[in-house]
C-alpha positions as CSV (number, residue, x, y, z in Angstrom):
1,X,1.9,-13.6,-76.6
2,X,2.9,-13.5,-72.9
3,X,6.6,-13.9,-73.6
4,X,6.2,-10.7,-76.4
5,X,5.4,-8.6,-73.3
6,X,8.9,-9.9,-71.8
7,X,10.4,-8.7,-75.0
8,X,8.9,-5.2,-75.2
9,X,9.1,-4.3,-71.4
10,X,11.8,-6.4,-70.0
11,X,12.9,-9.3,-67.4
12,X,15.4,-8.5,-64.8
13,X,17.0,-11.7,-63.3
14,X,17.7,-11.8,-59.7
15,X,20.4,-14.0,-59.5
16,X,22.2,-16.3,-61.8
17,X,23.2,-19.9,-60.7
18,X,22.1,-23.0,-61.6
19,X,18.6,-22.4,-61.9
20,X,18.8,-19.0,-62.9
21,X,21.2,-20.3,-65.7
22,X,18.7,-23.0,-66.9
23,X,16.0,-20.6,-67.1
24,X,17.9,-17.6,-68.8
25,X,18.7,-20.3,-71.3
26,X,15.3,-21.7,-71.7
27,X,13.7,-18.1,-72.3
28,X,16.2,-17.3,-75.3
29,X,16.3,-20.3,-76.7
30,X,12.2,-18.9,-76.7
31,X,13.1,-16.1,-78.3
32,X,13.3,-14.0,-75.8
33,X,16.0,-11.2,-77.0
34,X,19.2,-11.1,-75.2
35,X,19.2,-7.1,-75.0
36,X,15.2,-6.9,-73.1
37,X,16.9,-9.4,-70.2
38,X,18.9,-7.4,-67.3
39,X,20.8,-10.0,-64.7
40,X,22.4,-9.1,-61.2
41,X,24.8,-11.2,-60.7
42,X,27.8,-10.9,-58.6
43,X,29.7,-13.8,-59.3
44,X,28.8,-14.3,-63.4
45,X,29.8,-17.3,-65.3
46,X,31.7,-16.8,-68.5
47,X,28.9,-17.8,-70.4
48,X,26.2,-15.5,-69.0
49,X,29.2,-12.3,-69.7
50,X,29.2,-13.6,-73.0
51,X,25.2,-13.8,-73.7
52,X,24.5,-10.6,-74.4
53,X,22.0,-9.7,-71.6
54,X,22.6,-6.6,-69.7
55,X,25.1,-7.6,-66.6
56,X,25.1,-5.7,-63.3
57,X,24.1,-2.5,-65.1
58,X,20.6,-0.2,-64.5
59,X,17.5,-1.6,-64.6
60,X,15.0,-0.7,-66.8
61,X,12.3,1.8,-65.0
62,X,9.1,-0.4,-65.3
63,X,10.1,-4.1,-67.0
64,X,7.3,-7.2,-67.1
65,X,9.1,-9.1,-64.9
66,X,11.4,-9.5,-62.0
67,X,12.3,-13.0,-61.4
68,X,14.1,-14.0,-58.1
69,X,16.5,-16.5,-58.7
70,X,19.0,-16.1,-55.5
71,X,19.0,-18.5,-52.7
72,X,16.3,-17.7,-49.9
73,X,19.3,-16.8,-47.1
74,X,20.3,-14.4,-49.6
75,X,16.8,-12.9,-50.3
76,X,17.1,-10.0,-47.5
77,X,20.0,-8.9,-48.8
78,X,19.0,-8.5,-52.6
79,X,15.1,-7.1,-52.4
80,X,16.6,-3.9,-51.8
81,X,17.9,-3.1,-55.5
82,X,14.5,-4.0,-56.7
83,X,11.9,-2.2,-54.0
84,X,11.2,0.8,-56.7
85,X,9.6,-1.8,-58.8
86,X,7.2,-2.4,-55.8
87,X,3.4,-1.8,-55.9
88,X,3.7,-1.2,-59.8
89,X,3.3,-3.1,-63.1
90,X,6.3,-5.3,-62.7
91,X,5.4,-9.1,-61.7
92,X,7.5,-10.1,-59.4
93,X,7.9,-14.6,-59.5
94,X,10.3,-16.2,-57.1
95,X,11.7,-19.4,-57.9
96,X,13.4,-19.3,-53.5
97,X,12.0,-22.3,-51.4
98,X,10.7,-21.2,-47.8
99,X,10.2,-17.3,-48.6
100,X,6.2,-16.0,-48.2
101,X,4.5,-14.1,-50.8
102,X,3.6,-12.6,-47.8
103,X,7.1,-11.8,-46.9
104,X,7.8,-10.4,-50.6
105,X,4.8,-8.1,-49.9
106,X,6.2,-6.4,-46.6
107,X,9.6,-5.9,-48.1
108,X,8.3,-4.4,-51.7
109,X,4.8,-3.3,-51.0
110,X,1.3,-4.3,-50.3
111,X,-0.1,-4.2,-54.0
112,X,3.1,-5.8,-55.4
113,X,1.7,-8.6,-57.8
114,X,4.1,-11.6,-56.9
115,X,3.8,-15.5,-58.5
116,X,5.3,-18.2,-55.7
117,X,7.0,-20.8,-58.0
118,X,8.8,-23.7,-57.0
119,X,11.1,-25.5,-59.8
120,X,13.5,-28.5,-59.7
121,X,17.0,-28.9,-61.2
122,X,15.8,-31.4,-64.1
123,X,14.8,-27.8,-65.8
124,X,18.7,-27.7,-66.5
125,X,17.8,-30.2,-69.3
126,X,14.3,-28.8,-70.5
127,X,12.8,-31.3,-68.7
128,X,11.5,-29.7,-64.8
129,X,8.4,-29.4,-63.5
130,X,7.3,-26.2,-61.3
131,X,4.4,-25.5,-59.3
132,X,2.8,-22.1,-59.2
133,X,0.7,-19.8,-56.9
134,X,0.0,-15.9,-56.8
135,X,-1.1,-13.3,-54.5
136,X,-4.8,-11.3,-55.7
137,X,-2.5,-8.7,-57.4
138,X,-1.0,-11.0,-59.5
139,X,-4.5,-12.1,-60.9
140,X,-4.8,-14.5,-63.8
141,X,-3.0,-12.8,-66.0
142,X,0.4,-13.0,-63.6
143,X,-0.3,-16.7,-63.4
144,X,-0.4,-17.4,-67.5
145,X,3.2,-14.7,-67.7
146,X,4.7,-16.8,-65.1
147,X,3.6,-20.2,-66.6
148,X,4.7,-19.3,-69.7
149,X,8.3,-18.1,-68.4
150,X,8.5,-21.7,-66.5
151,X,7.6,-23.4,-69.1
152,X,10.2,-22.7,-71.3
153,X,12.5,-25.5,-68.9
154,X,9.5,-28.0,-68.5
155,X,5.8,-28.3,-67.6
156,X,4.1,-26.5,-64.9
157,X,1.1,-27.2,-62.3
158,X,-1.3,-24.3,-61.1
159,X,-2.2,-25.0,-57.3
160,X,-4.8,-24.3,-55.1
161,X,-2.8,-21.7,-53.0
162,X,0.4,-21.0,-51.3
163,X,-0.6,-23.5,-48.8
164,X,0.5,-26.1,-51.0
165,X,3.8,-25.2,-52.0
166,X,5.5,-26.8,-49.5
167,X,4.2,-30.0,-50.2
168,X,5.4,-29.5,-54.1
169,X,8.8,-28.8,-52.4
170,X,8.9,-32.0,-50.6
171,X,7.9,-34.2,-53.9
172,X,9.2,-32.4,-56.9
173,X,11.4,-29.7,-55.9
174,X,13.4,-32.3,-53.3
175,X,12.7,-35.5,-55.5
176,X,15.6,-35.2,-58.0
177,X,17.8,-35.7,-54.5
178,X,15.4,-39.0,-53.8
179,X,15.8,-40.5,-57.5
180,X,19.4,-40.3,-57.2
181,X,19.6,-41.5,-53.9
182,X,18.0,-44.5,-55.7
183,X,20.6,-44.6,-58.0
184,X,23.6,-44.9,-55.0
185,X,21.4,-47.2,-53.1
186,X,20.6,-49.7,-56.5
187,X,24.5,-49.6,-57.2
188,X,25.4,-50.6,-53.7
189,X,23.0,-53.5,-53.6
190,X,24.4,-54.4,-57.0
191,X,27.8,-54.3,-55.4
192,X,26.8,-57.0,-52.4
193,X,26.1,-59.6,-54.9
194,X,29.4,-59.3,-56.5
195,X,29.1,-56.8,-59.3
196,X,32.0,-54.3,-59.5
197,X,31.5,-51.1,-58.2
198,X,31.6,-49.3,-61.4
199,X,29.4,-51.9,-63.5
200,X,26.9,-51.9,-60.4
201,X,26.8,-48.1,-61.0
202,X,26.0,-48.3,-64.5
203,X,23.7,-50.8,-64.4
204,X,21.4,-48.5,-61.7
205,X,22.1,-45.6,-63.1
206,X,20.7,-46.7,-67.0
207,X,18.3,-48.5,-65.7
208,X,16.7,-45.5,-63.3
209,X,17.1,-43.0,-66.3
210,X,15.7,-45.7,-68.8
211,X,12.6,-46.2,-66.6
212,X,11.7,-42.8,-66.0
213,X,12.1,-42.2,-69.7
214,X,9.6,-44.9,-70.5
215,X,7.0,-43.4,-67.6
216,X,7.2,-40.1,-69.4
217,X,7.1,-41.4,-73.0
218,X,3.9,-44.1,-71.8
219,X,0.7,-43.3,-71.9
220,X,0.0,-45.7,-69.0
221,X,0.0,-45.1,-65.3
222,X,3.1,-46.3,-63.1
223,X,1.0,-49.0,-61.4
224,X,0.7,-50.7,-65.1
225,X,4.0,-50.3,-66.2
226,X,5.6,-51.7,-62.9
227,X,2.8,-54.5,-63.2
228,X,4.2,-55.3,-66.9
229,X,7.9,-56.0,-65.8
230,X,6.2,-58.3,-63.0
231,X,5.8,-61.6,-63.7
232,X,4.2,-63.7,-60.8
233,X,6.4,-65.7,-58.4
234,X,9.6,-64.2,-60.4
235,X,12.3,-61.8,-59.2
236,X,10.6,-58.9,-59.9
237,X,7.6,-60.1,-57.8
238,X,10.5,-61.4,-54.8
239,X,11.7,-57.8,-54.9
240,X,8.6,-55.7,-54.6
241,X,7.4,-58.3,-51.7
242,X,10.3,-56.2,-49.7
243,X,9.6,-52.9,-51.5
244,X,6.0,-52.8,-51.1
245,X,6.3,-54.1,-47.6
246,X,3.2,-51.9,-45.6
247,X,5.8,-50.7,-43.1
248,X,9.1,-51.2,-44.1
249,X,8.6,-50.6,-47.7
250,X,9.5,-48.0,-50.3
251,X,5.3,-46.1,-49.7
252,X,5.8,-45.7,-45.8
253,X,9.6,-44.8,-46.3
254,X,8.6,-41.7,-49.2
255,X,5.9,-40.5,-47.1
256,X,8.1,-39.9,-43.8
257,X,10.3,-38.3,-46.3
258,X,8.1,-36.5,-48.6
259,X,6.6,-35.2,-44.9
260,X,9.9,-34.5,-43.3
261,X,10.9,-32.3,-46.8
262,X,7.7,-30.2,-46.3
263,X,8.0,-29.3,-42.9
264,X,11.1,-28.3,-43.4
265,X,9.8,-25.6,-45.9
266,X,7.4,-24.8,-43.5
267,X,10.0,-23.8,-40.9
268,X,11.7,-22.1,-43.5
269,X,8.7,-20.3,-44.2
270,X,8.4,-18.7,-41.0
């Protein structure tokens, strides 16, 4: 139902890159018509000219939705063609890491219903996860439009408040950037015990993908499925001994990073 009130009033898209692109494509692959989706976008791809959507052209007076989709450095420049939608009907959901609802309200208005969303870039293959907050304006009913919209590239968590968005930024919205991290490190290690460099890469690279396949097709928790491929006093067990070290292991290593990631949006935030 939420995505017929997209259809009948509108979405205007805010930018069109990667994400952008993955949501845009998620939405009419929904059903959401090409012709009720306006897109500002200076630098459009030849697919997104040849979608159908309305490119760089009016805005519709009073549409659902405005999504903002362009980097946060580039958010003070862009509000601007959207401030007449302000402190009206139009739901304003921000997919920019580091930019306030508080700081949406100041630039379009006071009353402005806005949903704070952070994504990652698995949603280019259906497959993201987003967390989502809103201001009072929003309400409940801004919350279930913008699930509904992020939902259409992957599943979505409701949080407490804004106040954890920047820890959802420094596990899910950074953690693509971790996993293949993994993947560089796994081929590396492969390479110091004598596998060439391009089996070593296929080898991590299958085998990260593979896993994290069979964690999101398994009913069971990650504890279980790590302790069914360990068999005791094998190599599995020898190599967890390093990677579960207590301090030099994989847990104290994701936590200084995870930490690191969310202060960061915290700066960014100010």
């Amino acid at each position: 139902m939420t995505l017929d009130l997209v259809a009948r009033d509108g979405l205007v898209l805010l930018g069109c890159g990667k994400m952008g692109t993955a949501l845009l494509t998620g939405w009419l692959a929904a059903g959401v018509p090409a012709q009720s989706v306006w897109v500002i976008e200076p630098h459009p791809s030849d697919w997104l000219q040849a979608s159908g959507v309305h490119l760089n052209k009016g805005l519709p007076a009073a549409p659902a939705v405005a999504l903002l989709a362009v980097k946060p450095q580039m958010m003070g420049a862009a509000l601007p063609a959207l401030q007449a939608l302000g402190n009206g009907k139009t739901l304003f959901v921000s997919i920019a890491a580091g930019t306030s609802i508080a700081t949406f309200a100041e630039a379009l208005g006071a009353q402005t219903p806005i949903v704070r969303t952070m994504p990652n870039t698995p949603a280019m293959v259906g497959r993201g996860i987003t967390g989502i907050c809103a201001n009072e304006f929003a309400g409940a009913e801004g919350l279930a439009l913008a699930r509904s919209l992020m939902q259409a590239v992957g599943q979505v968590v409701e949080l407490e408040g804004e106040h954890q968005i920047d820890a959802v930024t420094g596990v899910s919205g950074s953690g693509p950037a971790y996993v293949f991290h993994l993947i560089e490190a796994m081929a590396a290690a492969g390479q110091a015990q004598g596998l060439s460099a391009e089996v070593a890469m296929q080898l991590a690279r299958a085998t990260v993908c593979g896993a994290g396949e069979l964690a999101y097709q398994s009913a069971e928790p990650a504890s279980q499925l790590r302790i069914n491929v360990t068999s005791p006093g094998g190599t599995t067990a020898a190599a967890l001994a390093v990677l579960m070290d207590a301090e030099t292991g994989f847990g104290p290593l994701l936590t200084r990073a995870v930490a690191a990631a969310t202060e960061r949006g915290r700066e960014l935030g100010k």
